[in-house]
C-alpha positions in Angstrom: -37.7 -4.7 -18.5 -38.2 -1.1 -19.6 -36.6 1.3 -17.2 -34.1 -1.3 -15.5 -30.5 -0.1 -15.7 -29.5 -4.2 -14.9 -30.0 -7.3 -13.4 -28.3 -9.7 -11.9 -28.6 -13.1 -9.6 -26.6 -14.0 -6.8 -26.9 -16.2 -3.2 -27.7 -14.2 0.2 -27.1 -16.0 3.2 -29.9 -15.9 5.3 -29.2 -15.7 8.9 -32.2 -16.8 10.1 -32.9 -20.1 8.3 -28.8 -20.6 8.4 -29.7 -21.1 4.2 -28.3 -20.1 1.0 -30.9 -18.3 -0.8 -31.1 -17.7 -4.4 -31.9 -13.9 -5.1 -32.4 -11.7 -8.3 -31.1 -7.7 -7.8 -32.9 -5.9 -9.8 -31.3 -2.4 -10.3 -34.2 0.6 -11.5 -33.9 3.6 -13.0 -35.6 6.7 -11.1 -38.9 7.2 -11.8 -39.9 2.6 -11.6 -41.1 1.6 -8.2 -40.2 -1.7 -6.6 -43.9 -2.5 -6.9 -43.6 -1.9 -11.0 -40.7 -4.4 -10.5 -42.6 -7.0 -9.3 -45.6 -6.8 -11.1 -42.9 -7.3 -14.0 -41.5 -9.8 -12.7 -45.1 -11.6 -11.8 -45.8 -11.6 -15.8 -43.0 -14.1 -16.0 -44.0 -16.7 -13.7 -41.8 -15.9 -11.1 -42.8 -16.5 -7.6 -40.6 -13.8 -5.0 -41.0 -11.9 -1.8 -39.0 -8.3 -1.9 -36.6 -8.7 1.3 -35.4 -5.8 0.4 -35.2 -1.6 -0.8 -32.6 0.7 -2.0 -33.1 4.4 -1.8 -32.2 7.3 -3.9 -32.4 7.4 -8.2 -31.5 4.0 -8.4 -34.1 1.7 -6.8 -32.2 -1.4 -5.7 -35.2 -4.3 -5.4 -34.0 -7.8 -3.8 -36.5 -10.8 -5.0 -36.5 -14.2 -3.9 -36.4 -16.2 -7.1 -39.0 -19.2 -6.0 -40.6 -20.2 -9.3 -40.1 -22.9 -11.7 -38.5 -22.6 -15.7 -41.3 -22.2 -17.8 -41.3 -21.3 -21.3 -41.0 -17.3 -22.1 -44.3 -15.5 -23.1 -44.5 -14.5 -26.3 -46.1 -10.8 -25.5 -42.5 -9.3 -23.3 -40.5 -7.3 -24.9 -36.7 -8.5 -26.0 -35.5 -6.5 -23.3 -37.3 -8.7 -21.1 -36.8 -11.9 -22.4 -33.4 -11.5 -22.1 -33.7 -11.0 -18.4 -35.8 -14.5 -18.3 -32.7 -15.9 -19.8 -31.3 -15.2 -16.0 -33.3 -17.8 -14.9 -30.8 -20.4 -14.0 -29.4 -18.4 -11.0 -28.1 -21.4 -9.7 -25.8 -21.9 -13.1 -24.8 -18.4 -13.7 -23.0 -18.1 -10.1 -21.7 -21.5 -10.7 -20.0 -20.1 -13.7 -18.6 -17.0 -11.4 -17.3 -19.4 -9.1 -16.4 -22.5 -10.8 -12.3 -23.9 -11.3 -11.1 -24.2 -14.8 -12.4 -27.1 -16.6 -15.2 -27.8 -13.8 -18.6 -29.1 -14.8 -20.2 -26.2 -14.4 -23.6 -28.2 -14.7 -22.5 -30.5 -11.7 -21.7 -27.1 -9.6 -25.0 -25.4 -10.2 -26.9 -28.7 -9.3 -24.9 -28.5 -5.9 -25.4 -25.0 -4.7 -29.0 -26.1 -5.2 -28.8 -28.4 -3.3 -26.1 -27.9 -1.0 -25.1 -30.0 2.6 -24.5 -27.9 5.4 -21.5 -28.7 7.8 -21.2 -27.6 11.0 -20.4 -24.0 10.2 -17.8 -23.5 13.5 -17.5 -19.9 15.0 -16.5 -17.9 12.6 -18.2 -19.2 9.8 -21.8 -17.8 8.5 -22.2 -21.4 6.7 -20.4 -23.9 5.3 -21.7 -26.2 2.6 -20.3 -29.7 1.1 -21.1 -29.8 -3.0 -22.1 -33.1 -4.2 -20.2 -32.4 -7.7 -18.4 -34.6 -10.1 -15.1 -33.0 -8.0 -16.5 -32.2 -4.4 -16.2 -29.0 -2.9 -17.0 -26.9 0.0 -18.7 -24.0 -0.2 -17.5 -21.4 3.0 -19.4 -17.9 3.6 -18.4 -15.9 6.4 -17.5 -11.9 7.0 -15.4 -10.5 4.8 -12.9 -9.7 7.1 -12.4 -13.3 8.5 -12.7 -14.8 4.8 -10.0 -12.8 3.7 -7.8 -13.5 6.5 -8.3 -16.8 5.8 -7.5 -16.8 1.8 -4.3 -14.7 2.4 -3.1 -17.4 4.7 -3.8 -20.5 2.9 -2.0 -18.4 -0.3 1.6 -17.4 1.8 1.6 -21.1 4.0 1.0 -22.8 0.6 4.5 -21.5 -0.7 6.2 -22.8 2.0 4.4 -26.2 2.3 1.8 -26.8 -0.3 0.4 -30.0 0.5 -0.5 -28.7 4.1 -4.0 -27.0 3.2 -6.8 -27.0 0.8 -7.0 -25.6 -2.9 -8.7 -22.5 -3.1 -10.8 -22.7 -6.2 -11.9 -19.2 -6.8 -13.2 -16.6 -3.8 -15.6 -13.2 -4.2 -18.1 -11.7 -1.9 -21.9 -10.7 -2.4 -24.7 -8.8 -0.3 -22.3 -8.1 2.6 -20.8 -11.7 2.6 -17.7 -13.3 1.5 -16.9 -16.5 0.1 -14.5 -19.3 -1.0 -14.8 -22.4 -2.6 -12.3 -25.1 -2.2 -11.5 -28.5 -2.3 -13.2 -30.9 -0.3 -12.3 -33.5 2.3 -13.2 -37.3 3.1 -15.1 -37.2 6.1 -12.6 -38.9 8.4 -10.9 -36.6 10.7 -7.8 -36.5 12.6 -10.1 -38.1 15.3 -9.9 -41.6 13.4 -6.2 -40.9 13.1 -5.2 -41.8 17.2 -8.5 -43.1 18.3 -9.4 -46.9 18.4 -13.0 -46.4 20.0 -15.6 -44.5 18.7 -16.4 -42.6 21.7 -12.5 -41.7 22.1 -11.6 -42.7 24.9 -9.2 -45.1 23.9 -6.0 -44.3 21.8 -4.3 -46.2 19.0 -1.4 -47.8 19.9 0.6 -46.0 17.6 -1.3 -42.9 18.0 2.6 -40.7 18.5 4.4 -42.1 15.1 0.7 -41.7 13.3 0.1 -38.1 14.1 4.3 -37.0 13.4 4.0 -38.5 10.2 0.9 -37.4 9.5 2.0 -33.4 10.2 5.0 -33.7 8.8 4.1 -30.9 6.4 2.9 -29.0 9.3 7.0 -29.2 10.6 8.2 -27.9 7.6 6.0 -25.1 7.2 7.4 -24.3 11.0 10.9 -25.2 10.2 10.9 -22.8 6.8 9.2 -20.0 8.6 11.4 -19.5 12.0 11.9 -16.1 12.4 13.8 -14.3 16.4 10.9 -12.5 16.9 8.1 -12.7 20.0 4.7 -11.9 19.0 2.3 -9.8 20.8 -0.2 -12.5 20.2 2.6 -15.1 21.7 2.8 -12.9 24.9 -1.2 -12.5 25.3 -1.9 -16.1 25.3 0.3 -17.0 28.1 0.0 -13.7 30.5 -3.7 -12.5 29.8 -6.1 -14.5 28.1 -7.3 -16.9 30.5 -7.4 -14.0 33.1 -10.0 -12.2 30.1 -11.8 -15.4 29.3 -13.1 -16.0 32.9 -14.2 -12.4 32.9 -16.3 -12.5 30.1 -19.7 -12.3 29.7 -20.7 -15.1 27.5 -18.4 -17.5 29.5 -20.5 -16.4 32.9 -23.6 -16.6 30.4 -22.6 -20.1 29.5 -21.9 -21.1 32.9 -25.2 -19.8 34.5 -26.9 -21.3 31.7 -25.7 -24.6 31.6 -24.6 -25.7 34.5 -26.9 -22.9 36.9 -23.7 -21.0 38.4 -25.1 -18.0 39.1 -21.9 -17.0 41.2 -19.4 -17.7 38.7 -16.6 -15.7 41.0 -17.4 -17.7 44.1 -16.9 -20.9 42.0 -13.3 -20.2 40.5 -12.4 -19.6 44.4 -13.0 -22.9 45.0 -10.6 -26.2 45.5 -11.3 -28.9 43.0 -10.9 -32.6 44.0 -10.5 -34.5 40.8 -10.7 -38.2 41.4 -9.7 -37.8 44.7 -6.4 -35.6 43.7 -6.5 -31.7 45.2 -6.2 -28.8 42.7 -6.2 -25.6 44.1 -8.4 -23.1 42.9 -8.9 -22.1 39.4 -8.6 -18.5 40.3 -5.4 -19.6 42.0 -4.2 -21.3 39.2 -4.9 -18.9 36.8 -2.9 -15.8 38.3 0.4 -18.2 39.0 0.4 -19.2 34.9 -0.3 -15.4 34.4 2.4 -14.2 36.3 5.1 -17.0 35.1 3.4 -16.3 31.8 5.6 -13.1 31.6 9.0 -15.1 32.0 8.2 -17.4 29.6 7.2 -15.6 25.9 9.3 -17.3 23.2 12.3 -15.8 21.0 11.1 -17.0 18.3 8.0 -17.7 16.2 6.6 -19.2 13.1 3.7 -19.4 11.2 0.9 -21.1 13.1 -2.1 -22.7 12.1 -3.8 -21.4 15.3 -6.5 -24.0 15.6 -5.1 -27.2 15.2 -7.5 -29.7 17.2 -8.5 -33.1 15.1 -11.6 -31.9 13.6 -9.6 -29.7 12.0 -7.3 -32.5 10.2 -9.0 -33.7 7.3 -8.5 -36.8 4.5 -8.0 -35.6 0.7 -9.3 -37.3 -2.2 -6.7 -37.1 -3.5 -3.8 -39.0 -1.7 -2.3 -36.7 -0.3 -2.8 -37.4 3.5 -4.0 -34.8 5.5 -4.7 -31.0 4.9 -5.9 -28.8 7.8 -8.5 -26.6 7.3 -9.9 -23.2 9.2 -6.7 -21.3 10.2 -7.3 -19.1 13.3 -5.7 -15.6 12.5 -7.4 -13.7 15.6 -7.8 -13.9 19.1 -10.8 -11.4 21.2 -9.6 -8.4 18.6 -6.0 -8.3 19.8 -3.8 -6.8 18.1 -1.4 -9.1 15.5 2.0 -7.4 14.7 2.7 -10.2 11.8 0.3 -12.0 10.1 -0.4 -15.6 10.8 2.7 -15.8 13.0 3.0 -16.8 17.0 4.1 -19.8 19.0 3.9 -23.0 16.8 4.0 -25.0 20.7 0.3 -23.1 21.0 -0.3 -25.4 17.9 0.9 -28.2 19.6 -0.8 -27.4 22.6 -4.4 -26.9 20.7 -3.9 -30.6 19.5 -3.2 -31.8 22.9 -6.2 -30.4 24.4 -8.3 -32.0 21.5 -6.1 -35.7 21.7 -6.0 -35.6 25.3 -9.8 -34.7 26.2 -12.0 -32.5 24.5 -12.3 -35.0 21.4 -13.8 -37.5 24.1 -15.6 -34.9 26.1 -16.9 -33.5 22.4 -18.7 -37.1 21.5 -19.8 -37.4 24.9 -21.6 -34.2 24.3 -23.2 -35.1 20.8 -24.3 -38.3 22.1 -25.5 -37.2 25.5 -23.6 -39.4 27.5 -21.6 -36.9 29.5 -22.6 -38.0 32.8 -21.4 -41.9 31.8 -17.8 -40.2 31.5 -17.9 -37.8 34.7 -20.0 -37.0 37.7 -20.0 -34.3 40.3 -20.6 -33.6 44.0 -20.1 -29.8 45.1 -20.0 -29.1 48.9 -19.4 -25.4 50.8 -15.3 -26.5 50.6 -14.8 -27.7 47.3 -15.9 -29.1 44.0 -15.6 -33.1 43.5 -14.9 -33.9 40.0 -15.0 -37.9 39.3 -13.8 -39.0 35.4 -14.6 -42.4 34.0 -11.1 -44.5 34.5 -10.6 -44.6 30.9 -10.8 -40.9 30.7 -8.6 -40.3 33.3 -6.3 -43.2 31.7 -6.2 -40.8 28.7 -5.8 -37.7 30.1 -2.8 -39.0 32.2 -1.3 -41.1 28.9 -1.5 -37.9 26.7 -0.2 -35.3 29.4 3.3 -38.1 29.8 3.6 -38.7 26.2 2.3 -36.0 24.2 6.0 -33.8 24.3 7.1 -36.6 22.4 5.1 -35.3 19.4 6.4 -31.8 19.7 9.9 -32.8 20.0 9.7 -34.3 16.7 7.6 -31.6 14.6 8.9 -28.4 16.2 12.0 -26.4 15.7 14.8 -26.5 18.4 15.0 -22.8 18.6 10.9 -22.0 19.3 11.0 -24.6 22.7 13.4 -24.0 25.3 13.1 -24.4 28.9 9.9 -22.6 29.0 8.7 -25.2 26.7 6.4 -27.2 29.3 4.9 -24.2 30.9 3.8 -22.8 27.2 2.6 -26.5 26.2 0.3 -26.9 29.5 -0.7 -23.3 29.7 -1.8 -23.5 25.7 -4.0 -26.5 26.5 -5.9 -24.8 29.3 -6.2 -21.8 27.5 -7.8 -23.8 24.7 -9.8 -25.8 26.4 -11.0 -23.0 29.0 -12.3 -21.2 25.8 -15.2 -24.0 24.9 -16.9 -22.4 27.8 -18.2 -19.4 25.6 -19.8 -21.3 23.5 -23.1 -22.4 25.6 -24.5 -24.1 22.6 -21.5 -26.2 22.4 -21.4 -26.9 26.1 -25.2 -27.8 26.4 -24.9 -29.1 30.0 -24.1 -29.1 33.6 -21.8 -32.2 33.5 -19.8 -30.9 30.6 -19.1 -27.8 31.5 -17.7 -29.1 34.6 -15.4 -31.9 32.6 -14.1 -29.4 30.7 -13.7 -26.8 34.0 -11.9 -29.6 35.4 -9.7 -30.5 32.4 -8.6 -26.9 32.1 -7.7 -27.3 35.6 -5.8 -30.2 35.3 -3.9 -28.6 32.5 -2.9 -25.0 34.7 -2.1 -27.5 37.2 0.6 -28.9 35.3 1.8 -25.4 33.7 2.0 -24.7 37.6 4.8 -27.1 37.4 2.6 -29.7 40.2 0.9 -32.3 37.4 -0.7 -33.9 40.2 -2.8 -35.6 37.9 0.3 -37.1 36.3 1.4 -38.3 39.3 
């Protein structure tokens, strides 16, 4: 094309149809017009929509590449039939991306016709690549992606069966990406579960999930460092306190479950099953203030998400690897990279073993109000859960220190170990009720308002749900 300085194709996330889009940017020389462009670009047989405009001497012209391979047309000039020969977008960025000694041909197929996963929250997309190796594709900010690459790279020298390969990474059009290895599509949830709705755990649920994280213990035991993190002391002394003030948590709240008065609600007792919790405001200021006597000496790398859905089969036979590594928490600051309390990783996977995964299902199935019902008078909130919920919340809050014993250091638990374990799994489960679209519905949000509870309650030192 006379007067282009280059072109070049590459995918654009689109936000709104939460699609990968294959795009051509076309770089101009002053003097062409985007219109010139695609009037070009129309004598090819190229169907596009600009989406588009740079300003300035260089003309930067975004097209939506839409049409079909046809043959080239005899009457362009070389110039331009050597931009046809771009064609293949798909193919050329599967050549950018693509691990030694992939098919290429298999990986361009795939990121055109890619399988979305559920993308998470801090994930633009994330798509599974039908190729003769499978692969997931992850877009996301370039900020979060490359948190995410630099921790797979330093936990992988300390235990390198623990997380995924990272094939190759790169960013484009304001987003980042990395590819890497894919997953079966059993979870950590078919691990300890014996019913499909999860409300039931596998006898051997303990012995399967310390074997199972075994790598997980050495990453902890070869990264122990006498050091409290700032990140260590804001998860026990401040961020439920911040969580129930925010806005999307109210929004969630008055949207969902149509608490308008979300202040008036925390200041009222919960009944759960017939067993009295005090308030969750009540509960929330004691674990804040014993918060502050109990930050750890020491710390380790952490994986900083570690619920089931997180724990993923290889292909490859190497048991488990876990996959998106939470490296922030509501901008705080982090004065070492990756590192914090490995019992907040242990108390992650208890709220996810010990409730949410059930709650979670119940959710996705809409079948929440088979697992819990709820009766509010001007005294107090009455929060009923299905026996075999309550049998499982009770099992897990006995039994799950058992697991920690055996995968954590001696050094990172200490007699402050309990509060920190109970006081994690509220503040984990307490954070689900941001997320309204995860939430959906009046009877979840209060089984998860009332499992948080039930966990502060225990961090309290009371566990009258244990009794």
């Amino acid at each position: 094309m006379r007067g282009m300085i280059s072109a070049s194709r590459v995918p654009l996330f689109d936000e709104a149809n939460q699609a990968l889009r294959t795009v051509c940017v076309v770089k101009l020389a002053s003097g062409l017009t985007v219109d010139d462009a695609v009037k070009r670009f129309s004598a090819l047989g190229a169907q596009f929509e600009v989406i588009a405009e740079g300003d300035g001497e260089q003309t930067a012209a975004v097209i939506n590449w839409g049409g079909r391979r046809s043959s080239i047309p005899v009457t362009i000039s070389e110039e331009e039939a050597s931009e046809w020969l771009l064609e293949e977008l798909s193919r050329e960025y599967a050549q950018l991306i693509a691990p030694p000694h992939h098919d290429v041909a298999s990986l361009a197929k795939a990121l055109r016709n890619p399988r979305p996963l559920n993308r998470g929250a801090d994930s633009y997309a994330i798509w599974y690549l039908e190729t003769n190796e499978p692969m997931v594709l992850k877009v996301g900010s370039p900020d979060v992606i490359e948190l995410e690459t630099s921790f797979f790279g330093q936990a992988t020298t300390v235990s390198p069966q623990l997380f995924p390969r990272i094939w190759s990474s790169g960013d484009f059009a304001g987003r980042a990406w990395y590819l890497m290895e894919a997953g079966k599509p059993d979870s950590g949830e078919e691990l300890v579960f014996s019913r499909r709705d999860r409300l039931g755990l596998d006898p051997d649920w303990i012995e399967t999930l310390v074997s199972t994280l075994v790598p997980l213990a050495e990453l902890y035991r070869g990264t122990v460092v006498e050091r409290t993190c700032k990140v260590a002391r804001y998860h026990y002394t401040e961020r439920i306190l911040r969580l129930l003030k925010r806005d999307d948590f109210r929004q969630t709240a008055a949207e969902t479950a149509s608490i308008r008065e979300i202040g008036a609600t925390l200041r009222k007792p919960l009944r759960v099953n017939g067993m009295a919790l005090p308030a969750a405001e009540e509960l929330v200021e004691h674990a804040s203030r014993s918060g502050h006597g109990s930050v750890p000496r020491f710390s380790t790398m952490i994986h900083g998400d570690l619920h089931l859905k997180n724990m993923v089969a290889t292909l490859r036979g190497r048991t488990f690897i876990l996959l998106d590594p939470r490296l922030q928490w509501d901008c705080e600051q982090v004065d070492r990279f990756a590192y914090g309390d490995p019992v907040y990783d242990m108390a992650t996977l208890l709220h996810s073993v010990g409730g949410m995964a059930p709650i979670l299902r119940a959710i996705e199935t809409d079948t929440v109000d088979r697992i819990v019902t709820i009766e509010e008078t001007s005294r107090e909130v009455q929060v009923n859960f299905s026996t075999p919920l309550l049998d499982l919340i009770r099992t897990t809050l006995t039994n799950f220190p058992k697991v920690c014993i055996q995968l954590l250091p001696a050094e990172t638990m200490g007699p402050s170990f309990p509060f920190r374990l109970y006081a994690g799994a509220a503040n984990a489960t307490f954070g689900w009720l941001k997320y309204k679209d995860a939430v959906k519905n009046e009877h979840a949000w209060w089984a998860i308002y009332a499992l948080a509870s039930i966990y502060l309650d225990a961090a309290s030192g009371r566990g009258v749900a244990n009794a």
